[in-house]
mmJSON file of the N, C-alpha and C atoms, coordinates in Angstrom:
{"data_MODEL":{"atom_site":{
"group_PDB":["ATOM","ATOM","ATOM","ATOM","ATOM","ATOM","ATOM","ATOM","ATOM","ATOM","ATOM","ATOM","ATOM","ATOM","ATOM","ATOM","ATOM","ATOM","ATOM","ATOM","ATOM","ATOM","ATOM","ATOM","ATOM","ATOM","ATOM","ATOM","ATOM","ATOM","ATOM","ATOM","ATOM","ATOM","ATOM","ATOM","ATOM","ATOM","ATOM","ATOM","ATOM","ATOM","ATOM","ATOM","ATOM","ATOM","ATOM","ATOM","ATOM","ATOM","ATOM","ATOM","ATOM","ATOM","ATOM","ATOM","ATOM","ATOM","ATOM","ATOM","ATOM","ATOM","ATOM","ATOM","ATOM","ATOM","ATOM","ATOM","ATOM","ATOM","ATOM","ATOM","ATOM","ATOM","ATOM","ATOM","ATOM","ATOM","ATOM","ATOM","ATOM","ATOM","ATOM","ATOM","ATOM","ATOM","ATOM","ATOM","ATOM","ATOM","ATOM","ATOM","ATOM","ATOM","ATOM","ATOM","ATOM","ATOM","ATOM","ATOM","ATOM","ATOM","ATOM","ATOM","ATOM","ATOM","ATOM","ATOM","ATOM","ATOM","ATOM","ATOM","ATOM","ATOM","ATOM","ATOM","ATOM","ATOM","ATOM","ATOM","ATOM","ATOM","ATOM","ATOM","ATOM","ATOM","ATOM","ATOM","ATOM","ATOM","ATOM","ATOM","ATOM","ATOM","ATOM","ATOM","ATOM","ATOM","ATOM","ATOM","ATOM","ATOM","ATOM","ATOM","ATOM","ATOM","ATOM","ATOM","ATOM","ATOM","ATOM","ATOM","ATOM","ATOM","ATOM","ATOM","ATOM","ATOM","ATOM","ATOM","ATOM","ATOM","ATOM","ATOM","ATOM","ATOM","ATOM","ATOM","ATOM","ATOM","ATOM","ATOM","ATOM","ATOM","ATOM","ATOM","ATOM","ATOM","ATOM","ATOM","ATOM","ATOM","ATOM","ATOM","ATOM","ATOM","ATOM","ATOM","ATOM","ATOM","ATOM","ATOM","ATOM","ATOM","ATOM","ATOM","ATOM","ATOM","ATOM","ATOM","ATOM","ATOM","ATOM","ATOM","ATOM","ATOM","ATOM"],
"id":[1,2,3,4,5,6,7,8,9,10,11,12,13,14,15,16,17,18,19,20,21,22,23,24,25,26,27,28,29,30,31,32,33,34,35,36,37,38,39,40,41,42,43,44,45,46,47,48,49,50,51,52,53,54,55,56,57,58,59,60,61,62,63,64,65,66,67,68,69,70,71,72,73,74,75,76,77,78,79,80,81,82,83,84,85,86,87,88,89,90,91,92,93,94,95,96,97,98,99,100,101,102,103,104,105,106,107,108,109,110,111,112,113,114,115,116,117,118,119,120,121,122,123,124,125,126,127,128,129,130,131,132,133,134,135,136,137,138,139,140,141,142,143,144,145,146,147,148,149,150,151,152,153,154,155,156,157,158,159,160,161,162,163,164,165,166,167,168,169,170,171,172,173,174,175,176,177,178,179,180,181,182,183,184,185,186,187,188,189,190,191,192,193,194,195,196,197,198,199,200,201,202,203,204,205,206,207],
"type_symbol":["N","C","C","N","C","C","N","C","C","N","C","C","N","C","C","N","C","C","N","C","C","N","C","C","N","C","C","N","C","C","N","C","C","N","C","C","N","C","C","N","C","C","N","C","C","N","C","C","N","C","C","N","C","C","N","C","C","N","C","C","N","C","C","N","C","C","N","C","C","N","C","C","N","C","C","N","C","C","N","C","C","N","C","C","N","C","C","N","C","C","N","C","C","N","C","C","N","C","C","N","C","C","N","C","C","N","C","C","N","C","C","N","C","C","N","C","C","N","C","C","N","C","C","N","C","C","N","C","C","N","C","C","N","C","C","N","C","C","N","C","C","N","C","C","N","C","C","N","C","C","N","C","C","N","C","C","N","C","C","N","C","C","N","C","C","N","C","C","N","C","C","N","C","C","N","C","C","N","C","C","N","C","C","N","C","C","N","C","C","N","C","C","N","C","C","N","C","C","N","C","C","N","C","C","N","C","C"],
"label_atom_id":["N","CA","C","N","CA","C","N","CA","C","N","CA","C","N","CA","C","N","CA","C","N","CA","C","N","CA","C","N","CA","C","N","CA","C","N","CA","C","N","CA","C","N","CA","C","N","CA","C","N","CA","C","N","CA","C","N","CA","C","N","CA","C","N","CA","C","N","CA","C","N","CA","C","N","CA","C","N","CA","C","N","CA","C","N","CA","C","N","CA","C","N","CA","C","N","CA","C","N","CA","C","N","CA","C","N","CA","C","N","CA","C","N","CA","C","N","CA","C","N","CA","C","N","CA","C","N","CA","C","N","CA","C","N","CA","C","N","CA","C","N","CA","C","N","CA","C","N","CA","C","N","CA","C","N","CA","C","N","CA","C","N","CA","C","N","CA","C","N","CA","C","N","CA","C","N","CA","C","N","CA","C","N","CA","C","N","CA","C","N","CA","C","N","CA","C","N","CA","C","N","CA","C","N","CA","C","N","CA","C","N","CA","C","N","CA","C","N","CA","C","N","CA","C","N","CA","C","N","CA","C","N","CA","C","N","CA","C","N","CA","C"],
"label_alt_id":[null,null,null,null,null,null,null,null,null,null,null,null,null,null,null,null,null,null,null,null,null,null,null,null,null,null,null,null,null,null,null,null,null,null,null,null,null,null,null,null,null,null,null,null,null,null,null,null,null,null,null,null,null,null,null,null,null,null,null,null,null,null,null,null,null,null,null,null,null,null,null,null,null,null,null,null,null,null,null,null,null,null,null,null,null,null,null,null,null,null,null,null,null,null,null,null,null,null,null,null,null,null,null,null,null,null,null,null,null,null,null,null,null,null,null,null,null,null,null,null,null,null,null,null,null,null,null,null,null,null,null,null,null,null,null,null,null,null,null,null,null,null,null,null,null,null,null,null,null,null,null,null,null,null,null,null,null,null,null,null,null,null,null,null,null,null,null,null,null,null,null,null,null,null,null,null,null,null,null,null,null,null,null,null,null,null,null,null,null,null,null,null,null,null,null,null,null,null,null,null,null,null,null,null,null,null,null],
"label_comp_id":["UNK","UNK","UNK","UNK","UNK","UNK","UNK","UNK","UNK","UNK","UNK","UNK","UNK","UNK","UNK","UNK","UNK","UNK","UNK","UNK","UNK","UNK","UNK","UNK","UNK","UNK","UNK","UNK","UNK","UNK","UNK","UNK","UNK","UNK","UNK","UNK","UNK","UNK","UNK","UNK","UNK","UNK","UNK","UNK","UNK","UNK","UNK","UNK","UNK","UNK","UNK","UNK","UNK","UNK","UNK","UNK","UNK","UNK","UNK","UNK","UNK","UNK","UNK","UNK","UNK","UNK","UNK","UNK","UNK","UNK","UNK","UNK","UNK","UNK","UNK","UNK","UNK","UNK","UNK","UNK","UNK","UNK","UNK","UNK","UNK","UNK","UNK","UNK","UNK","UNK","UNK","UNK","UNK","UNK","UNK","UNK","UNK","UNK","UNK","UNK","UNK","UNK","UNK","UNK","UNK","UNK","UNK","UNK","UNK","UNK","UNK","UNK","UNK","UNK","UNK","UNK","UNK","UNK","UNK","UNK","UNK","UNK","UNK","UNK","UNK","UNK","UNK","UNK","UNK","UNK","UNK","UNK","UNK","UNK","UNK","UNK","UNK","UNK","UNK","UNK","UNK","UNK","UNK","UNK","UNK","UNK","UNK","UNK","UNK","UNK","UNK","UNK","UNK","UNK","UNK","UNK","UNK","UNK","UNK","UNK","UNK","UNK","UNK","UNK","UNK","UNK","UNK","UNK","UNK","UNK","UNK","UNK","UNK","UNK","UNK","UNK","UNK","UNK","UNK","UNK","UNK","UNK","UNK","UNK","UNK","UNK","UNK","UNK","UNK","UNK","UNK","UNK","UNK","UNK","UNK","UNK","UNK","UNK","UNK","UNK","UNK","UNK","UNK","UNK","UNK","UNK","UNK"],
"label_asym_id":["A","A","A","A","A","A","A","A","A","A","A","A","A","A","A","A","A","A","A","A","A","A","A","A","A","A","A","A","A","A","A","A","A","A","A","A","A","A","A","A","A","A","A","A","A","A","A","A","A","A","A","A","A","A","A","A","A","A","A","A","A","A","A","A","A","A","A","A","A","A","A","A","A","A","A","A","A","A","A","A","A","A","A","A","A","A","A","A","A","A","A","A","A","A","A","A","A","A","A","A","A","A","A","A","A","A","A","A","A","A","A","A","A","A","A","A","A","A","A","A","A","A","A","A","A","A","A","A","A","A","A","A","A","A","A","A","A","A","A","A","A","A","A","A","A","A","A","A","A","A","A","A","A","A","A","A","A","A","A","A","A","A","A","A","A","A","A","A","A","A","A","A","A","A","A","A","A","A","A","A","A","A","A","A","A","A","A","A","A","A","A","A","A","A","A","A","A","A","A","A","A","A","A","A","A","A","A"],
"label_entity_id":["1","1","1","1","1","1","1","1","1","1","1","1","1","1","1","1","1","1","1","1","1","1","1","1","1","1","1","1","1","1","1","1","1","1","1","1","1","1","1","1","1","1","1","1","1","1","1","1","1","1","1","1","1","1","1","1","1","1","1","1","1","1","1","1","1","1","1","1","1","1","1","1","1","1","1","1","1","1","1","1","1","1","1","1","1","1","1","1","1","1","1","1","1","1","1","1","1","1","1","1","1","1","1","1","1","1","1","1","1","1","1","1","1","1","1","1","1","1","1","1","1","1","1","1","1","1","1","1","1","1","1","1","1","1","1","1","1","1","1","1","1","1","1","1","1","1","1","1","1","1","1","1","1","1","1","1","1","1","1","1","1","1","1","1","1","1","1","1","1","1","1","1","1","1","1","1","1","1","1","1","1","1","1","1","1","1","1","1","1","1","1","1","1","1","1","1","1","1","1","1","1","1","1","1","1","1","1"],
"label_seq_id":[1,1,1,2,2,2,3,3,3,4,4,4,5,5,5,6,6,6,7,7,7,8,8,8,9,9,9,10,10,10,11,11,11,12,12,12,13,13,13,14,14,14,15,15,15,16,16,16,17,17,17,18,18,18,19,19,19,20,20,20,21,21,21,22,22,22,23,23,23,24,24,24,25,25,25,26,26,26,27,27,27,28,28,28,29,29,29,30,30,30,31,31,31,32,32,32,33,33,33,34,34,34,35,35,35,36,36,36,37,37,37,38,38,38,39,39,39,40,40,40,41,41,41,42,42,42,43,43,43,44,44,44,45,45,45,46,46,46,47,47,47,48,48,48,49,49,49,50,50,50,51,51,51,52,52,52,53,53,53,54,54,54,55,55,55,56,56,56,57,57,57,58,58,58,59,59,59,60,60,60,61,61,61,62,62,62,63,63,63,64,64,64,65,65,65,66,66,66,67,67,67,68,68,68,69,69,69],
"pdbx_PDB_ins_code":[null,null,null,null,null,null,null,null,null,null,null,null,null,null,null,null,null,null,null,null,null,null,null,null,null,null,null,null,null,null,null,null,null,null,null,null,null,null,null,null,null,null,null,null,null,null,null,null,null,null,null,null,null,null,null,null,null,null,null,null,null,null,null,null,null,null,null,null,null,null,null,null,null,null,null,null,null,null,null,null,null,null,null,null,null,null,null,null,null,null,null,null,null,null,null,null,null,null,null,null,null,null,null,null,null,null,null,null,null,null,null,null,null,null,null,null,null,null,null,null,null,null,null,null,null,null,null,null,null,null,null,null,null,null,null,null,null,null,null,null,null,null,null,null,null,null,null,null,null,null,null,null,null,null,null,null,null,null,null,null,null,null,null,null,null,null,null,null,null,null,null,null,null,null,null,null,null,null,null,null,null,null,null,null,null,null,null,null,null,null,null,null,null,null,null,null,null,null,null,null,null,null,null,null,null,null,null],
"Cartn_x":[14.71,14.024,13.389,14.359,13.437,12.313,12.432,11.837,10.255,10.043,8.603,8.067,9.206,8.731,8.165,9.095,8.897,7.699,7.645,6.1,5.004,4.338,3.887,3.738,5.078,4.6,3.997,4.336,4.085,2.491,1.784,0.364,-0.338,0.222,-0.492,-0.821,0.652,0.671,-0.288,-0.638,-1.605,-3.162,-3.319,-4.729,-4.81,-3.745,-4.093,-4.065,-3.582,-3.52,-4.757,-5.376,-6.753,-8.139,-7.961,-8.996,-8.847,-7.521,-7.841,-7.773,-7.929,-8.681,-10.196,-10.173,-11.534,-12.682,-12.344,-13.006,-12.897,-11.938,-11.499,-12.039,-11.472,-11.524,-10.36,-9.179,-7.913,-7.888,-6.672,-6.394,-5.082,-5.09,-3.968,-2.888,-2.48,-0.889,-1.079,-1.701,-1.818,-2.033,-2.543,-2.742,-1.34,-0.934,0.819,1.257,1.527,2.1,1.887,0.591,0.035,0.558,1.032,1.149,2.392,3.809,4.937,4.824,4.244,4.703,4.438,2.968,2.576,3.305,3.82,4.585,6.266,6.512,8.058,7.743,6.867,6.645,6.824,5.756,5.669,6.745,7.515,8.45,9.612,9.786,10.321,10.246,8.94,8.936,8.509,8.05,8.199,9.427,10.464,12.342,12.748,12.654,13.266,12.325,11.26,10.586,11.087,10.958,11.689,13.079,13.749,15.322,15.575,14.725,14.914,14.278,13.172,13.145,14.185,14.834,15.887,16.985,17.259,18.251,18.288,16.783,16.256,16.183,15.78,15.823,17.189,18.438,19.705,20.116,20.287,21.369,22.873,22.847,24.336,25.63,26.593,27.518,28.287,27.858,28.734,27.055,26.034,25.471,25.843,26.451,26.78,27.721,27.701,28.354,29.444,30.756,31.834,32.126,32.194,32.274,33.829,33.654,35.009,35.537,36.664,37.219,37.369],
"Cartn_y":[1.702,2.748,2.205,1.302,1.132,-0.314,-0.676,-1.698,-1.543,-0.324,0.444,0.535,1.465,1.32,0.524,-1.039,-1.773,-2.143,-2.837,-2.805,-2.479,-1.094,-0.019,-0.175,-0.3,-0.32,-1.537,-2.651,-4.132,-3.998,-3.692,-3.277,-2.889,-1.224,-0.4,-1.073,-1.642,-1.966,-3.6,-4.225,-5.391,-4.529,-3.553,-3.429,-2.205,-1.436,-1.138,-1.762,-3.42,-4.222,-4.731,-5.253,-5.725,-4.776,-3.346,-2.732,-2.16,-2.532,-2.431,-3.357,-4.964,-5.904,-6.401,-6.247,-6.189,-4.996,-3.639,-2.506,-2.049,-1.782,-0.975,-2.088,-3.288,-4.485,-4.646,-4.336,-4.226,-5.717,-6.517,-7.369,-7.782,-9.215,-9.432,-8.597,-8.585,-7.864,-6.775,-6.122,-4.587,-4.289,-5.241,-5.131,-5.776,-6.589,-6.942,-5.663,-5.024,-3.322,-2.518,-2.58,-1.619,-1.875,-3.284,-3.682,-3.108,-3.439,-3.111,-1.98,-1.016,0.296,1.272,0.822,1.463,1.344,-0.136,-0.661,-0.07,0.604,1.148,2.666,3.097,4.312,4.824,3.846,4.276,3.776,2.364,2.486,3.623,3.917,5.375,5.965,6.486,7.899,7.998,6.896,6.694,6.552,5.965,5.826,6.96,7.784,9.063,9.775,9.884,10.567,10.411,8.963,9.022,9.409,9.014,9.753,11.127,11.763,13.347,13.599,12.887,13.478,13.073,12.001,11.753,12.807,13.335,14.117,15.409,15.949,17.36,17.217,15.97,15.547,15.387,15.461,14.873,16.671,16.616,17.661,18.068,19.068,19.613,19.523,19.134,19.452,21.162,21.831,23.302,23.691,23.252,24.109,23.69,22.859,21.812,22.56,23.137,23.976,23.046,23.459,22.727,22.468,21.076,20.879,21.252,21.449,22.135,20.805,20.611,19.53,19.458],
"Cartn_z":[18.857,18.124,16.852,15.796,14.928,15.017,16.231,16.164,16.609,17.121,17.395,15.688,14.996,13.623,12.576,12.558,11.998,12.697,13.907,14.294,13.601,14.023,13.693,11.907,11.535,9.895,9.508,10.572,9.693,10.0,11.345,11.263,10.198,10.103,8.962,7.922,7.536,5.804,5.738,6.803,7.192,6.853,8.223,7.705,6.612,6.11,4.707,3.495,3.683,2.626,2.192,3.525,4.161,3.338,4.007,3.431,1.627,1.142,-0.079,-0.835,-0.386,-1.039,-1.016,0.573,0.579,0.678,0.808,0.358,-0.621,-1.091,-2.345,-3.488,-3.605,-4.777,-5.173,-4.962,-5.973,-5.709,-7.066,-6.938,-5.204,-5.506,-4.427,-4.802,-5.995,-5.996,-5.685,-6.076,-5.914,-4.118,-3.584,-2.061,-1.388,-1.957,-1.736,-1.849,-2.939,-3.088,-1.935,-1.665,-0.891,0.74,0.856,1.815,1.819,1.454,1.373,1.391,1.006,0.463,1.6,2.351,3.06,4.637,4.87,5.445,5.911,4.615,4.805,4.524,4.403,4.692,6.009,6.701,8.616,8.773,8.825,9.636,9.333,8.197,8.243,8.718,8.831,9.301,11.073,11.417,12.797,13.389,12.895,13.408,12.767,12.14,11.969,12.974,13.244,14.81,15.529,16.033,17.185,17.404,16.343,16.808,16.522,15.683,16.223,17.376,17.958,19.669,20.391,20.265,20.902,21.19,19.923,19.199,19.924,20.32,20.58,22.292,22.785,24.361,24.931,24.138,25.009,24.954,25.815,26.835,25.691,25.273,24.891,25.629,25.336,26.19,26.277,25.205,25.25,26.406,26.559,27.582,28.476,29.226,30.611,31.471,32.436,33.226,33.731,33.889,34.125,35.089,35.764,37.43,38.015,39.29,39.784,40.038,40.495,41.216,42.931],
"occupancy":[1.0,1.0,1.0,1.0,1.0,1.0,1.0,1.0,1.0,1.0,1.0,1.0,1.0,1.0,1.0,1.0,1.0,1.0,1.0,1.0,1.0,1.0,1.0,1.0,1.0,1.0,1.0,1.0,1.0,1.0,1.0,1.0,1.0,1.0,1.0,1.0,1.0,1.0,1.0,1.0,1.0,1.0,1.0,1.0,1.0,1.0,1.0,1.0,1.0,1.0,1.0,1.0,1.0,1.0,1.0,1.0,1.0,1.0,1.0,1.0,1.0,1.0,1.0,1.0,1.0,1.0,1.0,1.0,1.0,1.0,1.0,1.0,1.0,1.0,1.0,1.0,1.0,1.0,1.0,1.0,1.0,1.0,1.0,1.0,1.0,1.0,1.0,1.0,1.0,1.0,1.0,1.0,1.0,1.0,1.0,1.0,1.0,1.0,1.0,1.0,1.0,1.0,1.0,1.0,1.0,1.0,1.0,1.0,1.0,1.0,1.0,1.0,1.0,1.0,1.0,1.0,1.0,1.0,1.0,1.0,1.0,1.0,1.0,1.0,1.0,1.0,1.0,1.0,1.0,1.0,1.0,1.0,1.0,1.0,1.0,1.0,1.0,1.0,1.0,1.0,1.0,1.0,1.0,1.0,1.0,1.0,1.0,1.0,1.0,1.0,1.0,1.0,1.0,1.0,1.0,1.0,1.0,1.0,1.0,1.0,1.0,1.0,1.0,1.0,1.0,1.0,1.0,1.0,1.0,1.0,1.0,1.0,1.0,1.0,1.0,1.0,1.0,1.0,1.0,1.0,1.0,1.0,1.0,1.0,1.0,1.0,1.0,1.0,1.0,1.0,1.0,1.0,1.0,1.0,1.0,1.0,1.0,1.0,1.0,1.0,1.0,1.0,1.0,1.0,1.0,1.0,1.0],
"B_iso_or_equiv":[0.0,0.0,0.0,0.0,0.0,0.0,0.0,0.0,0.0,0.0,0.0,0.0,0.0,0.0,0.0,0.0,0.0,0.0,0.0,0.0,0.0,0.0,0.0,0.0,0.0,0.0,0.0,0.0,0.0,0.0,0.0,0.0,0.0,0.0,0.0,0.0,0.0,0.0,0.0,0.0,0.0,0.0,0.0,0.0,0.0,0.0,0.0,0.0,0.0,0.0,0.0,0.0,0.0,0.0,0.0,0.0,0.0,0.0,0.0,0.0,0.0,0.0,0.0,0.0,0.0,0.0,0.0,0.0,0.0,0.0,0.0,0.0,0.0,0.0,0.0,0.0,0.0,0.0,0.0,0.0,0.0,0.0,0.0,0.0,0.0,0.0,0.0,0.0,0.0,0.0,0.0,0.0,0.0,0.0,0.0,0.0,0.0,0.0,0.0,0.0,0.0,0.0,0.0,0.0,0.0,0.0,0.0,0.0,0.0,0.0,0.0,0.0,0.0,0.0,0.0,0.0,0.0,0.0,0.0,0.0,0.0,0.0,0.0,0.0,0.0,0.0,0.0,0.0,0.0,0.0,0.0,0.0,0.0,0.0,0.0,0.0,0.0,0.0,0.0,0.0,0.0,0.0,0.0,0.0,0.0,0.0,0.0,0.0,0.0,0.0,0.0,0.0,0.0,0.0,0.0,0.0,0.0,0.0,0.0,0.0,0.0,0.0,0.0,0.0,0.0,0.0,0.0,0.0,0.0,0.0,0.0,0.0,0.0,0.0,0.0,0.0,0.0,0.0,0.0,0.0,0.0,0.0,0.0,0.0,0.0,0.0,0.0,0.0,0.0,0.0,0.0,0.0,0.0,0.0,0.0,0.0,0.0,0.0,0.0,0.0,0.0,0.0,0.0,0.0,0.0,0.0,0.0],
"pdbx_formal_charge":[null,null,null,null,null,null,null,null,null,null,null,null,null,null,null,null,null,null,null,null,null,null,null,null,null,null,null,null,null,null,null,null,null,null,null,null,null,null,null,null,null,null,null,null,null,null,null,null,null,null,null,null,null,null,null,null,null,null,null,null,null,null,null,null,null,null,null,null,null,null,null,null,null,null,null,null,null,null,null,null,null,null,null,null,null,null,null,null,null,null,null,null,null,null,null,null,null,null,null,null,null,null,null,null,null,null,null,null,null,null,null,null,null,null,null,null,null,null,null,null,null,null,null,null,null,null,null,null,null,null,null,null,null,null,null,null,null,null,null,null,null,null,null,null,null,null,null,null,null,null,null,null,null,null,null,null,null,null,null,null,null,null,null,null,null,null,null,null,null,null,null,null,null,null,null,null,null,null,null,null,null,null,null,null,null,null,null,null,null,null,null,null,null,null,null,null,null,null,null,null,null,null,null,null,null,null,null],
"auth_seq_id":[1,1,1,2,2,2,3,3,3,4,4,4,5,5,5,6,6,6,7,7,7,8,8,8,9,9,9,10,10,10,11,11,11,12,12,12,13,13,13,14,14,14,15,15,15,16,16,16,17,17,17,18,18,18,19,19,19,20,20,20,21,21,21,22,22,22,23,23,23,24,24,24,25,25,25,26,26,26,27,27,27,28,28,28,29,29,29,30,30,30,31,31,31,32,32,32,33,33,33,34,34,34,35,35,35,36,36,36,37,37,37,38,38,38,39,39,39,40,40,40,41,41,41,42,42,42,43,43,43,44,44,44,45,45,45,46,46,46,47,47,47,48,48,48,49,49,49,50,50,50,51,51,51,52,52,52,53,53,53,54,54,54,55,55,55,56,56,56,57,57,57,58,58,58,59,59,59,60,60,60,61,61,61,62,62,62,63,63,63,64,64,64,65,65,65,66,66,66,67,67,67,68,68,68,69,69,69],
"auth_comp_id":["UNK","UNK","UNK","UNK","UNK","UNK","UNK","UNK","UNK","UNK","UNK","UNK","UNK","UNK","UNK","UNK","UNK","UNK","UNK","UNK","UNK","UNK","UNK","UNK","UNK","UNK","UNK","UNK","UNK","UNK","UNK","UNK","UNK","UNK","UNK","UNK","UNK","UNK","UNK","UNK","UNK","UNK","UNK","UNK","UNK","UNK","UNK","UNK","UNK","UNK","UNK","UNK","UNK","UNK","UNK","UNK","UNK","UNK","UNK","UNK","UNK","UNK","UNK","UNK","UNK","UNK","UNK","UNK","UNK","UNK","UNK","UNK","UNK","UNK","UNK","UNK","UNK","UNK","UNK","UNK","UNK","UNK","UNK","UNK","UNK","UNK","UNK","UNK","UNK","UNK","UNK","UNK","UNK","UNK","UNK","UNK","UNK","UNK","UNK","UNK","UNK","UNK","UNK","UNK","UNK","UNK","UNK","UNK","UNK","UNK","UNK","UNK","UNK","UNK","UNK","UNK","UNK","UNK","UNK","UNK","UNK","UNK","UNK","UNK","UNK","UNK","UNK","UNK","UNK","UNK","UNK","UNK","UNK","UNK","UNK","UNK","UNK","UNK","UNK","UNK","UNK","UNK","UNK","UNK","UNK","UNK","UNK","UNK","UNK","UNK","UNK","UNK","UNK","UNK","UNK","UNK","UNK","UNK","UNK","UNK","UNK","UNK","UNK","UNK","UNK","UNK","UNK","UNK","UNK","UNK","UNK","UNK","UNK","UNK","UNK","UNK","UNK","UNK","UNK","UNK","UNK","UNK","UNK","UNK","UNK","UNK","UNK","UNK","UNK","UNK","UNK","UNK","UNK","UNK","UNK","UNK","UNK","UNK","UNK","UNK","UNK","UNK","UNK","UNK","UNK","UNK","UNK"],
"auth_asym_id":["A","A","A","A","A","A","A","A","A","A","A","A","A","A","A","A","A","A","A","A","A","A","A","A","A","A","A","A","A","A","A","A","A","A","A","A","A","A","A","A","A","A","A","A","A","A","A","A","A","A","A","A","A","A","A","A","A","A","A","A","A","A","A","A","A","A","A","A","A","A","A","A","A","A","A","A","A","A","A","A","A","A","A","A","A","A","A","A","A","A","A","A","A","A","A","A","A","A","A","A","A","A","A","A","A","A","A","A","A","A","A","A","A","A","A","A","A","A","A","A","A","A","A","A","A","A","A","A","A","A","A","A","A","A","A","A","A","A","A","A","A","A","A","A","A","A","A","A","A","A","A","A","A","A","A","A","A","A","A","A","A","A","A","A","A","A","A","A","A","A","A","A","A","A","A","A","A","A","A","A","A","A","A","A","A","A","A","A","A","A","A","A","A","A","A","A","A","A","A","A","A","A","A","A","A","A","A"],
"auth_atom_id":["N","CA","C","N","CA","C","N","CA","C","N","CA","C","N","CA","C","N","CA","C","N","CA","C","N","CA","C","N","CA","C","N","CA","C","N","CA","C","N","CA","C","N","CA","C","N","CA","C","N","CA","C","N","CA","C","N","CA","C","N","CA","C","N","CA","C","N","CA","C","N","CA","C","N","CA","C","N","CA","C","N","CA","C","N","CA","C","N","CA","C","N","CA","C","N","CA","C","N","CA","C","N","CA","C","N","CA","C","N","CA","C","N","CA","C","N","CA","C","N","CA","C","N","CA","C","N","CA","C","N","CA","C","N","CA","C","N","CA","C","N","CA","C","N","CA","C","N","CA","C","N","CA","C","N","CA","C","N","CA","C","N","CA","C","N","CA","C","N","CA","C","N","CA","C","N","CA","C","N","CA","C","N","CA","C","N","CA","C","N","CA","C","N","CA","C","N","CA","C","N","CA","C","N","CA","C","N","CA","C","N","CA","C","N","CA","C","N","CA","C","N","CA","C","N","CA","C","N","CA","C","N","CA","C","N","CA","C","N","CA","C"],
"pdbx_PDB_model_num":[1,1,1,1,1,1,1,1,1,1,1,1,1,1,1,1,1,1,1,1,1,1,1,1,1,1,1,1,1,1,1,1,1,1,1,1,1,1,1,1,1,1,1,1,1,1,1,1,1,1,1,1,1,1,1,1,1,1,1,1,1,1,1,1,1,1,1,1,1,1,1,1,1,1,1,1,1,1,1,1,1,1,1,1,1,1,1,1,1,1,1,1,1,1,1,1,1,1,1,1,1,1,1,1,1,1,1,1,1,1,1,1,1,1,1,1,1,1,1,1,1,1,1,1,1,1,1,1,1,1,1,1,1,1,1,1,1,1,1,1,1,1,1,1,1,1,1,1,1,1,1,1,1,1,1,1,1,1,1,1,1,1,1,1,1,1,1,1,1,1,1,1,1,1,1,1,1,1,1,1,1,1,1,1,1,1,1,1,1,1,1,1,1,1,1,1,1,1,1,1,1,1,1,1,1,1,1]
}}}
């Protein structure tokens, strides 16, 4: 699960580092920042997604009808 995230974030925070050194103008650090920041944002919030679908997709056990023997 979180390894979709980290993924996913190490992208973003690449080409949002990308377009705000070379679009925006910011210096390198500030695009280092941008990189990290933007970086642990998604993988956040993509591994907390996915594990509340997880969470909402698994089956209850008080709904599970009780097998006979």
């Amino acid at each position: 699960m979180a390894l979709a995230g980290i993924m996913m974030g190490t992208l973003t925070g690449f080409f949002s580092a990308l377009f705000s050194l070379v679009v925006l103008g910011h210096s390198v650090w500030t695009s280092l920042l941008v990189y990290s920041g933007v970086g642990i944002a998604t993988a956040l919030v993509l591994t907390i997604a996915v594990l509340l679908r997880n969470l909402v997709d698994t089956p209850h056990l008080a709904d599970e009808t009780t097998a006979e023997a």
